[in-house]
NUDOFI-879929 format. One record per residue (C-alpha): residue in three letters; z, x negated, y. Coordinates in nm, 3 decimals. Layout:
N
{'ALA'; {Z; X; Y}}
...
end
This chain:
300
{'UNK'; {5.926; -4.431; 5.433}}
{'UNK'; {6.010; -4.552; 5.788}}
{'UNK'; {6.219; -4.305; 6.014}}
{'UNK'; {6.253; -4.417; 6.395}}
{'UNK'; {6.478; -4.158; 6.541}}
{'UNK'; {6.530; -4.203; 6.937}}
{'UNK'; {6.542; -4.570; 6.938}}
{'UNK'; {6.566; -4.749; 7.312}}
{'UNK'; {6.598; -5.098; 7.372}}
{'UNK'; {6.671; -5.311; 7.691}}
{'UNK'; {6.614; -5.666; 7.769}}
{'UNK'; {6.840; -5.698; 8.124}}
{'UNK'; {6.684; -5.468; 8.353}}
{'UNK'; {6.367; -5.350; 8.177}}
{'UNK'; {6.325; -5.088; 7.892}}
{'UNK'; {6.058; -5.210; 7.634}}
{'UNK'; {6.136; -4.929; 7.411}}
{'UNK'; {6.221; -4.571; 7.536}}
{'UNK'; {6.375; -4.337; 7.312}}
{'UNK'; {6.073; -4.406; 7.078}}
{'UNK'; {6.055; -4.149; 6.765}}
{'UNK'; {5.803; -4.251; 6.509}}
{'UNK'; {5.735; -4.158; 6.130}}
{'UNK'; {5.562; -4.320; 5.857}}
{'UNK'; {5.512; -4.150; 5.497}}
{'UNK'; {5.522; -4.340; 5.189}}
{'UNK'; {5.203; -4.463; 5.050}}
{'UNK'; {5.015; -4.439; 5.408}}
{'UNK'; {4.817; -4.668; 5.594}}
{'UNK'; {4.973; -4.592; 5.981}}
{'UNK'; {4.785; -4.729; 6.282}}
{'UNK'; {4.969; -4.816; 6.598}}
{'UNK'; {4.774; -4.845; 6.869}}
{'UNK'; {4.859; -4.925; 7.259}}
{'UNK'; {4.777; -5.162; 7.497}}
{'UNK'; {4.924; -5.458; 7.603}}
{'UNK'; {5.311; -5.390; 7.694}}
{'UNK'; {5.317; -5.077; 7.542}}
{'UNK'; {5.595; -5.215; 7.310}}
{'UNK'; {5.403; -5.228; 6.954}}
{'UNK'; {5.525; -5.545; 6.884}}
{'UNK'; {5.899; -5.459; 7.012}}
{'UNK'; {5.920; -5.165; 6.781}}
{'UNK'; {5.782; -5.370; 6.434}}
{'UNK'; {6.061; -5.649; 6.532}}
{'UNK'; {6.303; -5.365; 6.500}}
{'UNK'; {6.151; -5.226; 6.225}}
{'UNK'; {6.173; -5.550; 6.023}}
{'UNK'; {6.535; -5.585; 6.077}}
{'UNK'; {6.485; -5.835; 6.302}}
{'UNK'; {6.589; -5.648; 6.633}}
{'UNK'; {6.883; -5.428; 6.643}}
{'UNK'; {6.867; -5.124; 6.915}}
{'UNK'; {7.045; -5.041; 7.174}}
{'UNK'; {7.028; -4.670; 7.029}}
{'UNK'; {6.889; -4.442; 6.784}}
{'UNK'; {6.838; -4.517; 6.428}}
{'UNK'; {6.607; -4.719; 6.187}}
{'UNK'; {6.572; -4.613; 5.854}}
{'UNK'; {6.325; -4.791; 5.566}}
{'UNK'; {6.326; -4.609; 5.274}}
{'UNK'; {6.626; -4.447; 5.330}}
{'UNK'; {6.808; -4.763; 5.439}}
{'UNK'; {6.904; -4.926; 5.770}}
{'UNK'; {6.754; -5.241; 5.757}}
{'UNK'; {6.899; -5.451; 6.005}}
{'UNK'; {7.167; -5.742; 5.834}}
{'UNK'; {7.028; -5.576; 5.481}}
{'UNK'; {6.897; -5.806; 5.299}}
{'UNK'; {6.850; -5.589; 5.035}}
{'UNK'; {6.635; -5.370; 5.224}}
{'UNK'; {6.435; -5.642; 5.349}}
{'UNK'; {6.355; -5.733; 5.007}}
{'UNK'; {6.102; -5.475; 5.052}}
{'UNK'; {5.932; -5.584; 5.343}}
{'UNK'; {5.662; -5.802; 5.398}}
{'UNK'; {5.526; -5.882; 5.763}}
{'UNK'; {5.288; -6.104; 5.910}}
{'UNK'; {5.302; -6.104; 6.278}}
{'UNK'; {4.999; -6.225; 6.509}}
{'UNK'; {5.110; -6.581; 6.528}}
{'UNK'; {5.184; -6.719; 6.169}}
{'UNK'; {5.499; -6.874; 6.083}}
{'UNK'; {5.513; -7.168; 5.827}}
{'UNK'; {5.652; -7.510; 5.751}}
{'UNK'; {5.507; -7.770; 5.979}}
{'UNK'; {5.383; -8.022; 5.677}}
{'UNK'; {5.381; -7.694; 5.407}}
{'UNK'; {5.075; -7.624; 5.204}}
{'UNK'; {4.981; -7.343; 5.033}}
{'UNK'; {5.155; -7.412; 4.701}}
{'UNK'; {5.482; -7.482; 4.903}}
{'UNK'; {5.460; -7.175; 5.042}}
{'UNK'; {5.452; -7.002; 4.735}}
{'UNK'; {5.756; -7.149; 4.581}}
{'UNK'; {5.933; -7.065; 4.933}}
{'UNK'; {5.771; -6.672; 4.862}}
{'UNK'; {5.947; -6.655; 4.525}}
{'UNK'; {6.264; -6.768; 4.672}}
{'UNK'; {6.258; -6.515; 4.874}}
{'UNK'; {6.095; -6.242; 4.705}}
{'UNK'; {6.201; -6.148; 4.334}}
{'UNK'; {5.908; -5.906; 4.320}}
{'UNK'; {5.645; -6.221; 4.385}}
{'UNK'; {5.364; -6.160; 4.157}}
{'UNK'; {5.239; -6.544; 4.038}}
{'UNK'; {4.900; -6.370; 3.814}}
{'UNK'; {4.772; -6.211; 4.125}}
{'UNK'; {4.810; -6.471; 4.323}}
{'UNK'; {4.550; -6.665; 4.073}}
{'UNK'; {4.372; -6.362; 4.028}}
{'UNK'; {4.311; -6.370; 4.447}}
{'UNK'; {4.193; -6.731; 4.474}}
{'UNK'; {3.820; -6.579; 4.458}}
{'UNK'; {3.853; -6.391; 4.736}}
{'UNK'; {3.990; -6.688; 4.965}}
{'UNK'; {3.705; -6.972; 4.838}}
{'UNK'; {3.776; -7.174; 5.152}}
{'UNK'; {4.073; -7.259; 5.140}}
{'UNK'; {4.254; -7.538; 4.975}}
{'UNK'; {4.606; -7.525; 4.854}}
{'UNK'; {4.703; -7.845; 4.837}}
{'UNK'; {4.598; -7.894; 5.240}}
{'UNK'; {4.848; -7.856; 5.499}}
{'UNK'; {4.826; -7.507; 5.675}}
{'UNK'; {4.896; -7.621; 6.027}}
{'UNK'; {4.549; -7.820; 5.952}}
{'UNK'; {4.377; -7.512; 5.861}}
{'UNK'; {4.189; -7.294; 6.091}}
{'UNK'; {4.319; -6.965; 6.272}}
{'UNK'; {4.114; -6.762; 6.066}}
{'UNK'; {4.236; -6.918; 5.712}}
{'UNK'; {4.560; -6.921; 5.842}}
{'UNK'; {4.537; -6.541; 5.862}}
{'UNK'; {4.357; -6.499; 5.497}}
{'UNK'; {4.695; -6.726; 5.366}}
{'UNK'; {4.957; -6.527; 5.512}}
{'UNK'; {4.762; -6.205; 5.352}}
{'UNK'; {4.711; -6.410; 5.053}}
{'UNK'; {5.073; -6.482; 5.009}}
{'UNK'; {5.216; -6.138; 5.168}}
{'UNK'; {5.031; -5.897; 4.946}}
{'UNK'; {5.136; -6.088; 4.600}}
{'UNK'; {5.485; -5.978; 4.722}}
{'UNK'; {5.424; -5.649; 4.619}}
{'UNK'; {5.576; -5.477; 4.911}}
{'UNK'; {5.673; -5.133; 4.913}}
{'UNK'; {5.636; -5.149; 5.324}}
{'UNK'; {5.363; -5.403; 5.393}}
{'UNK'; {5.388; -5.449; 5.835}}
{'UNK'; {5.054; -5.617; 5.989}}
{'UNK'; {5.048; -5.713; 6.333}}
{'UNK'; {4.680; -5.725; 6.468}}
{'UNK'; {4.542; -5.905; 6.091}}
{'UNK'; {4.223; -5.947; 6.073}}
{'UNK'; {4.185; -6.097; 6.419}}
{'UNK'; {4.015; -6.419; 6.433}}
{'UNK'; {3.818; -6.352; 6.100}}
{'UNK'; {3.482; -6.322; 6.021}}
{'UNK'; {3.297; -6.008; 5.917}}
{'UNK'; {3.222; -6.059; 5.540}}
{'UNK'; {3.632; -6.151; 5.545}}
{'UNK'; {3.774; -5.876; 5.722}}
{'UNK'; {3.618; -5.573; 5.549}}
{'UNK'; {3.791; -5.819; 5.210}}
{'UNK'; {4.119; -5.786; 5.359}}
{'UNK'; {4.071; -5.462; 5.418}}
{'UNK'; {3.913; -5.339; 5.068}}
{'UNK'; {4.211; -5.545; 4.935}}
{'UNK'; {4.474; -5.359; 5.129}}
{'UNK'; {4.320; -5.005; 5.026}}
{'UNK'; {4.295; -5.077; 4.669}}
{'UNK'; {4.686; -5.179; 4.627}}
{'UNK'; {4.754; -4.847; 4.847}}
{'UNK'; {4.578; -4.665; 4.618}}
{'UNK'; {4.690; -4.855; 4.264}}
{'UNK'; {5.091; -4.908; 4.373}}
{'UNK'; {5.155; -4.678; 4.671}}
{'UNK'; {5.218; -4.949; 4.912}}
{'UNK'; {5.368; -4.811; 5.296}}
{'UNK'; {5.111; -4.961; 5.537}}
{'UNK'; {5.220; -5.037; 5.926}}
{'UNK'; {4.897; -5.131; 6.142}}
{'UNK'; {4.909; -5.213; 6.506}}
{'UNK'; {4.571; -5.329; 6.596}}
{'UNK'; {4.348; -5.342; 6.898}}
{'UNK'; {4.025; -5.296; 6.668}}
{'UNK'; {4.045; -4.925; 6.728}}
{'UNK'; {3.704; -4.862; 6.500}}
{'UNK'; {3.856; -5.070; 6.243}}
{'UNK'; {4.148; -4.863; 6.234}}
{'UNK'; {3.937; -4.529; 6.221}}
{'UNK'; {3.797; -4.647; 5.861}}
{'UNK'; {4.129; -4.761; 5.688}}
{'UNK'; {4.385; -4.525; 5.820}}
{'UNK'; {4.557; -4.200; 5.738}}
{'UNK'; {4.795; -4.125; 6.067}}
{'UNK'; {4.747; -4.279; 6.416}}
{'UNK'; {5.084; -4.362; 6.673}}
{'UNK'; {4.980; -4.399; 7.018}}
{'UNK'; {5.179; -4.606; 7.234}}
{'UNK'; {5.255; -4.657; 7.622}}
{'UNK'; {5.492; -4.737; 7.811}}
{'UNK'; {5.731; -4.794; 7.514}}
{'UNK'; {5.707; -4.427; 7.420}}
{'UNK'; {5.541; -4.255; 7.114}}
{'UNK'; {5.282; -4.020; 7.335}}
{'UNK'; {5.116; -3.830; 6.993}}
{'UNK'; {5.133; -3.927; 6.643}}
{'UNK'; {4.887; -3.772; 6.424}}
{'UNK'; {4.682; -3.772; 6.118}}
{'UNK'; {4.340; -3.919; 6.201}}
{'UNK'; {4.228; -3.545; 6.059}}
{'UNK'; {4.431; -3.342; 6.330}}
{'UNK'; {4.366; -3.598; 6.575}}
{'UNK'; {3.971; -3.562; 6.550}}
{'UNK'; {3.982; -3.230; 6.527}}
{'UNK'; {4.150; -3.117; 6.780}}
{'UNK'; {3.929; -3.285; 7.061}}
{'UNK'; {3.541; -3.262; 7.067}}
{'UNK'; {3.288; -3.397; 7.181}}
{'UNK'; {3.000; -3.140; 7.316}}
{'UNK'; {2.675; -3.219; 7.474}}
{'UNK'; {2.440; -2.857; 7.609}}
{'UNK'; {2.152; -2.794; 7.807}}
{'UNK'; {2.012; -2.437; 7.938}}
{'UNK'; {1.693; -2.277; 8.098}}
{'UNK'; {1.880; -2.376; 8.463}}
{'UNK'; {1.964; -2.739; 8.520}}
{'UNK'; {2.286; -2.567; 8.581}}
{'UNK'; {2.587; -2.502; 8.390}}
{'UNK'; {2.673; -2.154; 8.343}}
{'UNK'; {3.048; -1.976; 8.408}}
{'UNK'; {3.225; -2.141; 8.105}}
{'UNK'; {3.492; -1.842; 7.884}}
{'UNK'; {3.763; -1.824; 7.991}}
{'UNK'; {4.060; -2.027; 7.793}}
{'UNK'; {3.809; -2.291; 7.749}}
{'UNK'; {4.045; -2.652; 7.801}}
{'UNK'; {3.774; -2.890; 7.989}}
{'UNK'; {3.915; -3.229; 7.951}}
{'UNK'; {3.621; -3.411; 8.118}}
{'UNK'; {3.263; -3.320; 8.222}}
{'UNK'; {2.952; -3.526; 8.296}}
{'UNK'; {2.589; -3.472; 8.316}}
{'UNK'; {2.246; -3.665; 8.258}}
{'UNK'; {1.937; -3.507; 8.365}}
{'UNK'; {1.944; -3.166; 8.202}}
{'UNK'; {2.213; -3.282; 7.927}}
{'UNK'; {2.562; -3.196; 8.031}}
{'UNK'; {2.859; -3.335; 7.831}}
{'UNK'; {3.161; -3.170; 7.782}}
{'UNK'; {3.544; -3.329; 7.643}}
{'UNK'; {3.714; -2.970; 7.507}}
{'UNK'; {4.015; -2.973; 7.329}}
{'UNK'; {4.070; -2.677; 7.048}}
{'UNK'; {3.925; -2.553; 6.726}}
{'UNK'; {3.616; -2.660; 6.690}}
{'UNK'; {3.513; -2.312; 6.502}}
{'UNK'; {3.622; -2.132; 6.824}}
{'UNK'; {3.416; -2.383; 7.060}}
{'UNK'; {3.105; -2.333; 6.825}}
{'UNK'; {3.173; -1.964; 6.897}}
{'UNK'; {3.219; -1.968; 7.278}}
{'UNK'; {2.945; -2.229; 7.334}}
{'UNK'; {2.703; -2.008; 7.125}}
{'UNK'; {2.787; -1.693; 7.329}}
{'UNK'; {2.617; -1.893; 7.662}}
{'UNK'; {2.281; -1.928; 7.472}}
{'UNK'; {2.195; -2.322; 7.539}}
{'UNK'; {1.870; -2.424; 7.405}}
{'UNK'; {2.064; -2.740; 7.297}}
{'UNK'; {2.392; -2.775; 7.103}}
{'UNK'; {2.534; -3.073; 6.971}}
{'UNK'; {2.909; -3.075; 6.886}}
{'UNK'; {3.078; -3.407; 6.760}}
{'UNK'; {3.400; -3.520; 6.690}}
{'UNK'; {3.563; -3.787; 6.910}}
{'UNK'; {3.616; -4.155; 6.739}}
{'UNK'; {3.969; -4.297; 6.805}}
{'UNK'; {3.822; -4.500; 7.035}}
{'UNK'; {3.750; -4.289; 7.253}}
{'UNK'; {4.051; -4.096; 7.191}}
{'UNK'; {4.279; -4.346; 7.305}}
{'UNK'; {4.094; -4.389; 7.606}}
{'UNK'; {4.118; -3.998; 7.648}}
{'UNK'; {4.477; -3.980; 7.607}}
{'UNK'; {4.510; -4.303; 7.796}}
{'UNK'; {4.328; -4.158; 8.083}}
{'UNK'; {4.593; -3.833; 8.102}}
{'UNK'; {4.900; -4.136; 8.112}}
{'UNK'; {4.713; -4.343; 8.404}}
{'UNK'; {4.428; -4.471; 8.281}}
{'UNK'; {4.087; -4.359; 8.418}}
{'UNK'; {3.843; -4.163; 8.209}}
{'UNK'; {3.588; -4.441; 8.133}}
{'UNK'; {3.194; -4.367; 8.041}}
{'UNK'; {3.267; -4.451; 7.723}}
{'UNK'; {3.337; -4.113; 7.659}}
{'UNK'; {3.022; -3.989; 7.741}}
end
């Protein structure tokens, strides 16, 4: 569905984006995650069409979306600060969405009024809250129907009972109309529950792209003791990422199968064994930590 092929672009002197190669399948919820600068934002305003690179190629369903207004057709985004009409309401913004959209579905956007009780379509939005701002720009970008629905950090602001809506919302039209979903979030255990693959980001580079499957598996989480406070000669081969102890419990970070680390752990005779898969989380801190960032306890 989306194809970023060596993309780099430069604003004067600095590189926000750096040769960045990224792909999203149709029908998949895709969670970008970085930290601040990393160049999330930079990449979804290419993306969108509305960025063009200084190289590489952007393709959306086949199509290079930037000056295609066909191709955008198919796009709905709602960045992190909301865009509307300064003395628009809800209703105004609806009649803009059909405009704009052909697809704009006017049933479902009835049939979603119970799920967003509080707010009022007749008010103006730049009088509503942050939060209901958010829950009308999902309101109105999801009745779109979208085949490539781009969300930048959107449930921020909300409140419990309303994100895990937005969310149950978003899942249910991936799985009734195979909508492409593009996620960059800080809300890394969010993330974990809704998506399929996982982009992580720094320093305007693509550092691993995975689905959340490989990803989990291929790092774990394993926590031993033995007879002897000590820790015995590990096999060799095994690939130690990060080691810690408590008391008599050491913690180990190994990356590899985790049906060969069952076997070598096994073969050292610890009188406990506990092996767990890492959360995102604490992957991204992980592969973070290998780019400059400090292994933090969190890990452990």
């Amino acid at each position: 569905m989306i194809e970023v092929i060596n993309v780099t672009k430069r604003f004067d002197r600095f590189t926000a984006l750096d040769q960045v190669t990224m792909h999203v399948k149709k029908g998949v919820i895709y969670g970008l995650v970085g930290p601040n600068g990393a160049g999330k934002s930079t990449i979804i305003r290419h993306i969108t069409g509305a960025y063009r690179q200084d190289a590489g190629e952007i393709r959306v369903d086949g199509q290079i979306v930037y000056e295609n207004a066909a191709a955008k057709a198919n796009i709905a985004y709602i960045p992190d600060d909301i865009f509307y009409f300064n003395q628009s309401n809800l209703k105004d913004m609806v009649r803009f969405y059909k405009e704009m959209y052909a697809s704009f579905d006017s049933d479902l956007f009835e049939r979603l009024q119970d799920c967003f009780p509080s707010i009022n379509r007749r008010r103006a939005i730049r009088r509503l809250s942050k939060g209901m701002q958010k829950q009308a720009a999902f309101w109105l970008a999801i009745c779109c129907r979208p085949k490539l629905l781009i969300l930048d950090e959107p449930v921020d602001g909300l409140d419990p009972v309303m994100r895990r809506q937005i969310w149950s919302l978003l899942m249910s039209d991936v799985a009734e109309h195979g909508t492409t979903v593009l996620v960059s979030s800080h809300n890394l255990r969010e993330l974990e529950d809704v998506c399929d693959h996982v982009g992580i980001m720094h320093h305007g580079k693509i550092i691993m792209e995975k689905s959340l499957d490989d990803l989990q598996g291929g790092v774990s989480k394993v926590q031993l003791a033995f007879e002897s406070e000590e820790l015995p000669v590990l096999p060799d081969g095994m690939e130690i990422l990060h080691r810690s102890k408590a008391g008599r419990v050491h913690t180990l970070i190994i990356r590899g199968e985790q049906s060969v680390i069952r076997a070598q752990i096994a073969s050292l005779k610890p009188i406990l064994f506990d092996i767990l898969p890492l959360t995102l989380e604490e992957i991204f801190i992980y592969e973070l930590g290998g780019a400059e960032y400090e292994v933090k306890d969190i890990l452990i």
